[in-house]
Backbone as a printed PyTorch tensor [residue, N CA C, xyz], in Angstrom:
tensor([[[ 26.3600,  -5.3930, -19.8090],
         [ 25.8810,  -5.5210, -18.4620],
         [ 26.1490,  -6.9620, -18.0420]],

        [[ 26.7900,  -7.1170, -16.9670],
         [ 26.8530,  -8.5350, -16.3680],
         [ 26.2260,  -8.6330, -15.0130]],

        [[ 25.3510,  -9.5910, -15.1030],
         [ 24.3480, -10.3160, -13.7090],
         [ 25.2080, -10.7990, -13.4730]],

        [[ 24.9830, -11.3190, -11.8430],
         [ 25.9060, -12.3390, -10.8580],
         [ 24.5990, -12.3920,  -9.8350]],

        [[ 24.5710, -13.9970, -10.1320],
         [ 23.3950, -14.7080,  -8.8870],
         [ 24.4290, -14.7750,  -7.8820]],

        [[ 23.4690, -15.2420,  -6.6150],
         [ 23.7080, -15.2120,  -5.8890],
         [ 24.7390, -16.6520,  -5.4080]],

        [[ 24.6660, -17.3480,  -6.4770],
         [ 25.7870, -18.5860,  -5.8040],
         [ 26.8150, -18.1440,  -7.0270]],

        [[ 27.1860, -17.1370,  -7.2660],
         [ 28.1120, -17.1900,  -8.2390],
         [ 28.3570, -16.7790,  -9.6060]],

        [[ 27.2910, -17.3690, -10.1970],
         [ 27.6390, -17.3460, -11.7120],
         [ 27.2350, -15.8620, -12.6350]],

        [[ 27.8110, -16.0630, -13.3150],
         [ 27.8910, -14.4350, -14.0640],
         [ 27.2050, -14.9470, -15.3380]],

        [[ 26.3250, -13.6710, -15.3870],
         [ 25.4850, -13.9120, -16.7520],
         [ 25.5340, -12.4730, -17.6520]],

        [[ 26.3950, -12.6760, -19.1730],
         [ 26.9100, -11.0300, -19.9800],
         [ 25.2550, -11.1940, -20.4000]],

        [[ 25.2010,  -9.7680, -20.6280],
         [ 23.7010,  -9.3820, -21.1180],
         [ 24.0500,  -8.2040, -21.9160]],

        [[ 23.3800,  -8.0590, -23.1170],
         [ 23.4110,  -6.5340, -24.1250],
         [ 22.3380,  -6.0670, -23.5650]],

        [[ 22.3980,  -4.6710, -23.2190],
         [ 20.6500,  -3.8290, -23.4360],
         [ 20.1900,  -3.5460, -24.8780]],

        [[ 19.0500,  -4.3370, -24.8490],
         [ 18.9810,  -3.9770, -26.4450],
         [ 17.4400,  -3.0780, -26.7300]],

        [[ 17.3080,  -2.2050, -25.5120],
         [ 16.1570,  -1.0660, -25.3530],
         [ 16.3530,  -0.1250, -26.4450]],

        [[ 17.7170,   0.4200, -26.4910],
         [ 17.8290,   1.8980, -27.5600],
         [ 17.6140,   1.1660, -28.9750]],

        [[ 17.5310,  -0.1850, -29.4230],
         [ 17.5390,  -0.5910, -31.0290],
         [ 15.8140,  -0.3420, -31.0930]],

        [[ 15.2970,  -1.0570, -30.2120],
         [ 13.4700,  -0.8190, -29.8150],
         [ 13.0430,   0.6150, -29.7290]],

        [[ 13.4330,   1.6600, -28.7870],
         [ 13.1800,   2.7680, -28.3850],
         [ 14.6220,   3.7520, -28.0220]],

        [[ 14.5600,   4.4840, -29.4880],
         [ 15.6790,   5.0410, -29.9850],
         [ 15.9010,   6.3290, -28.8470]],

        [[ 14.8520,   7.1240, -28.0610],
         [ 14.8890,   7.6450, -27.1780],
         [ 15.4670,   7.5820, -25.8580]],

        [[ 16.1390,   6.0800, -25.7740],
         [ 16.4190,   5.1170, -24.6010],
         [ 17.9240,   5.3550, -24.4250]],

        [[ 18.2720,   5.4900, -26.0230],
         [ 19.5970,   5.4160, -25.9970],
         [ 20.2990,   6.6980, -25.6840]],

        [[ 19.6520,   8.0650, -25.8810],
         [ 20.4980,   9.0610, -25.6500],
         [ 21.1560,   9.1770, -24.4910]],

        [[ 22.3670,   9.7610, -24.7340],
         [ 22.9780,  10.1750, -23.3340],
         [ 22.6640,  11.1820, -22.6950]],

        [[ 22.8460,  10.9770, -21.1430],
         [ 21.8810,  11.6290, -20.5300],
         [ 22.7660,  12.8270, -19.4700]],

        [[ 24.1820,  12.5700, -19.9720],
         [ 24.8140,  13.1590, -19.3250],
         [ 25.5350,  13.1540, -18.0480]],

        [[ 26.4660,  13.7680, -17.1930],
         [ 26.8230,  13.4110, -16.5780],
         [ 25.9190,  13.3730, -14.6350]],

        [[ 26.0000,  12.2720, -13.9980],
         [ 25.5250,  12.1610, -12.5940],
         [ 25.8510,  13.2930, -11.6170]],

        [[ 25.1250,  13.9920, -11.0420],
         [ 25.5490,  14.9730, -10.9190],
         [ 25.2740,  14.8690,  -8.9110]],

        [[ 25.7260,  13.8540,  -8.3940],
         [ 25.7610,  13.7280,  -7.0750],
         [ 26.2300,  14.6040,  -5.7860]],

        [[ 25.5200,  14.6050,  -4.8960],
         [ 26.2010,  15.6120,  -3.5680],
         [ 27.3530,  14.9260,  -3.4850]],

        [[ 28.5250,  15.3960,  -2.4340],
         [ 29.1310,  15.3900,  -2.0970],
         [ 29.4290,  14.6970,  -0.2480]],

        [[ 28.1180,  15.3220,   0.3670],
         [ 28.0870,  14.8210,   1.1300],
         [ 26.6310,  14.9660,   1.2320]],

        [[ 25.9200,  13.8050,   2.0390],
         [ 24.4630,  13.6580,   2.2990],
         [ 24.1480,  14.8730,   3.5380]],

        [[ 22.9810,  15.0700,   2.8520],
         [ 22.2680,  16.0290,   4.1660],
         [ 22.1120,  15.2660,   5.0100]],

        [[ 22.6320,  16.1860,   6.1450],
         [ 21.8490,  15.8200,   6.9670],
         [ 20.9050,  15.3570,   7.6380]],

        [[ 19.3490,  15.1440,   8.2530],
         [ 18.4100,  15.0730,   8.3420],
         [ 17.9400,  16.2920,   9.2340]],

        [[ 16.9030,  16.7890,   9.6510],
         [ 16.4290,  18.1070,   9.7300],
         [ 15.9280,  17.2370,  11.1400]],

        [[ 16.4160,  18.2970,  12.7370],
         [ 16.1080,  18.2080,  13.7840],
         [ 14.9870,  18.0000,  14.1160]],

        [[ 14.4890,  19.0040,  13.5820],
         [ 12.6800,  19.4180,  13.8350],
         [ 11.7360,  18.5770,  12.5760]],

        [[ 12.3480,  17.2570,  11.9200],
         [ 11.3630,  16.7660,  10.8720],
         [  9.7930,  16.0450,  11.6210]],

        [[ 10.5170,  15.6880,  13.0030],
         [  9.0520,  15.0690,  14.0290],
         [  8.0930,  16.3490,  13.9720]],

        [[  8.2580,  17.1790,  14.2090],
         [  7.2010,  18.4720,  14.2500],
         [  6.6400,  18.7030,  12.9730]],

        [[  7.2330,  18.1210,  11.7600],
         [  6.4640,  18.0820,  10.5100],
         [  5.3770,  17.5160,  10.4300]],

        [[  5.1270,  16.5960,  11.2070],
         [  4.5690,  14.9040,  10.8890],
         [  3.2400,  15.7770,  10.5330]],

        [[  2.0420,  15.0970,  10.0570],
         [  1.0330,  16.1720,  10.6280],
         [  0.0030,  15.4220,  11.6540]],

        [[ -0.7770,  16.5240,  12.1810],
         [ -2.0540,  16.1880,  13.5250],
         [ -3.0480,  15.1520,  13.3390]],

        [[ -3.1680,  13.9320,  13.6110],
         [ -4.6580,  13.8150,  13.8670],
         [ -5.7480,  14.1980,  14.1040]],

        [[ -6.5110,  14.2810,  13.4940],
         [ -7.8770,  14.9370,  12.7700],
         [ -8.5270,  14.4560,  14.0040]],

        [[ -8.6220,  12.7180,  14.1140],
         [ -9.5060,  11.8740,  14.9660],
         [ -8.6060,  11.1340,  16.5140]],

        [[ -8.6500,  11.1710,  17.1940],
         [ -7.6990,  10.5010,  18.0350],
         [ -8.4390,   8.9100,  17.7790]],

        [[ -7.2850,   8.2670,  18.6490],
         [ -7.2260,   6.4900,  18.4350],
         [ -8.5620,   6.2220,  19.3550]],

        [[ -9.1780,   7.0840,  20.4890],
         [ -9.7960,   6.2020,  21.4600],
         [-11.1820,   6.6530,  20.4410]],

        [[-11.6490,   7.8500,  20.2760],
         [-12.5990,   8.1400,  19.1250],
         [-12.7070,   6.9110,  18.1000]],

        [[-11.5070,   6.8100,  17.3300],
         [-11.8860,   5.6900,  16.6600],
         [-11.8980,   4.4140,  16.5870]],

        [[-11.5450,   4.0410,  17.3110],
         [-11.8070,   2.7440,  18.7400],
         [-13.8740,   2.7090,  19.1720]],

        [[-13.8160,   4.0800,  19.0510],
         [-15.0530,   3.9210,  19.2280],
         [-16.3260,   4.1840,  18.6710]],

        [[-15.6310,   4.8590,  17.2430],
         [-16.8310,   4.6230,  16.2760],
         [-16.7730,   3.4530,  15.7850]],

        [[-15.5980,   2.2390,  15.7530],
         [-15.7100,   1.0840,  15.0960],
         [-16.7700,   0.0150,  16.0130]],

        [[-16.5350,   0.4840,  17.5350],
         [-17.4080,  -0.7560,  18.2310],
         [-18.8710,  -0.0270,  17.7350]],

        [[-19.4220,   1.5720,  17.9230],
         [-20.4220,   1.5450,  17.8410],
         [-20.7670,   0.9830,  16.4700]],

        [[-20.5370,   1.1330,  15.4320],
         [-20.3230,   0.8190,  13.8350],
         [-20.9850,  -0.9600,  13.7950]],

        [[-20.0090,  -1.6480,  14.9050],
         [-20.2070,  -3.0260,  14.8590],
         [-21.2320,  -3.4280,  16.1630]],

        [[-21.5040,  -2.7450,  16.7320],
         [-22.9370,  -3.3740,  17.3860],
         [-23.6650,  -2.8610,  16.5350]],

        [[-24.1170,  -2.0990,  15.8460],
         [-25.0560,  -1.6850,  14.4130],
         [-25.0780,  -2.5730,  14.2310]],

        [[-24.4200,  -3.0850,  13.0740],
         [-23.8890,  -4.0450,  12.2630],
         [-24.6500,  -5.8830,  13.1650]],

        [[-24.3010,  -5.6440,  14.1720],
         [-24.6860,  -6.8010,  14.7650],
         [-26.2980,  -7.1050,  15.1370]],

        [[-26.7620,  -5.8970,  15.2980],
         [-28.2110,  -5.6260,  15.4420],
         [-29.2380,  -5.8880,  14.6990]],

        [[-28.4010,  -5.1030,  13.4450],
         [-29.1640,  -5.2710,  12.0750],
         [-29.2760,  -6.7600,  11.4550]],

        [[-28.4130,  -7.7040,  11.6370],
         [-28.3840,  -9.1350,  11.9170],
         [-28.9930, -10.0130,  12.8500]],

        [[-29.2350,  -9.3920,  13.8590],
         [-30.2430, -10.0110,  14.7140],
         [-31.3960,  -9.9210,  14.1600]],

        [[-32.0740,  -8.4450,  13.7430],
         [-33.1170,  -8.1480,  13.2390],
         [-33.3350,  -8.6730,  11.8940]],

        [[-32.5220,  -8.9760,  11.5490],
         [-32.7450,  -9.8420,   9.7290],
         [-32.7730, -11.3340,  10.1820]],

        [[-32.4890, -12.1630,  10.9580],
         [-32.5830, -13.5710,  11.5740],
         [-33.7410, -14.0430,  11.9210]],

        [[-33.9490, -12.7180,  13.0920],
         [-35.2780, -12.8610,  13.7950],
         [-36.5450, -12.6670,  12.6780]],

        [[-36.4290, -11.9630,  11.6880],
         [-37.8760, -11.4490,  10.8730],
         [-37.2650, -12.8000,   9.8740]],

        [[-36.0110, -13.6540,   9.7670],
         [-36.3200, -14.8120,   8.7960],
         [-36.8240, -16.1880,   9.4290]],

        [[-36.7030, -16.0780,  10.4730],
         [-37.3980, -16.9320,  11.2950],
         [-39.0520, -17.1320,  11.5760]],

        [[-39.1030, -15.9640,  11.4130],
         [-40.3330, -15.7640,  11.5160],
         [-41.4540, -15.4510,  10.2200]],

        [[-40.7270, -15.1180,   9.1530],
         [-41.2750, -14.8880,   7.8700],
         [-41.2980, -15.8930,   6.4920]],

        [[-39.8750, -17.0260,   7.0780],
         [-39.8780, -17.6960,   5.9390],
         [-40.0220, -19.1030,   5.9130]],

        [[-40.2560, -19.4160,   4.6970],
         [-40.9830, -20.8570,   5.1480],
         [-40.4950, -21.9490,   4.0310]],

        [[-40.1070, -22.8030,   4.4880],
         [-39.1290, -23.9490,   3.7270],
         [-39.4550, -23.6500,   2.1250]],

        [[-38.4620, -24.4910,   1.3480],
         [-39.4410, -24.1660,   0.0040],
         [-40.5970, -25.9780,   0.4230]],

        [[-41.0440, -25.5300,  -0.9350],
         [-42.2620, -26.5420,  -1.1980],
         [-42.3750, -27.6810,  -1.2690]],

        [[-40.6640, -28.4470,  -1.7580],
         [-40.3030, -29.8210,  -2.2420],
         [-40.1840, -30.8320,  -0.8520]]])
């Protein structure tokens, strides 16, 4: 096997996998390639699949989610303000 960076230089390399893992080395036979590439399939957009949730739905469980979220922080501020008291030193 020979590497070649990218400015040039060629580097010979042995694989030395099949002396390690004797399974590595068998031959595997011949590549057995198309001829010509498929095509791609007209109708693959109609594959895609459906959204379960649309974008504005979840647009809008995230704001309701985060005024929660923001509330519950007010309410933990306000009851530490009011509940806690320096330490002692």
């Amino acid at each position: 096997m020979v590497l070649i960076s990218p400015t040039g230089h060629t580097y010979p390399s042995a694989a030395h996998g099949a002396s390690l893992f004797p399974a590595l080395g068998q031959d595997t036979g011949e590549l057995d390639l198309p001829t010509e590439p498929v095509p791609p399939d007209p109708n693959r957009l109609a594959k895609l699949p459906r959204r379960k949730r649309t974008r504005d739905r979840i647009n809008a469980e995230r704001r309701q989610r985060q005024e929660l979220i923001a509330e519950q922080q007010r309410q933990r501020q306000a009851w530490l303000t009011e509940n806690e008291e320096p330490p002692p030193f």
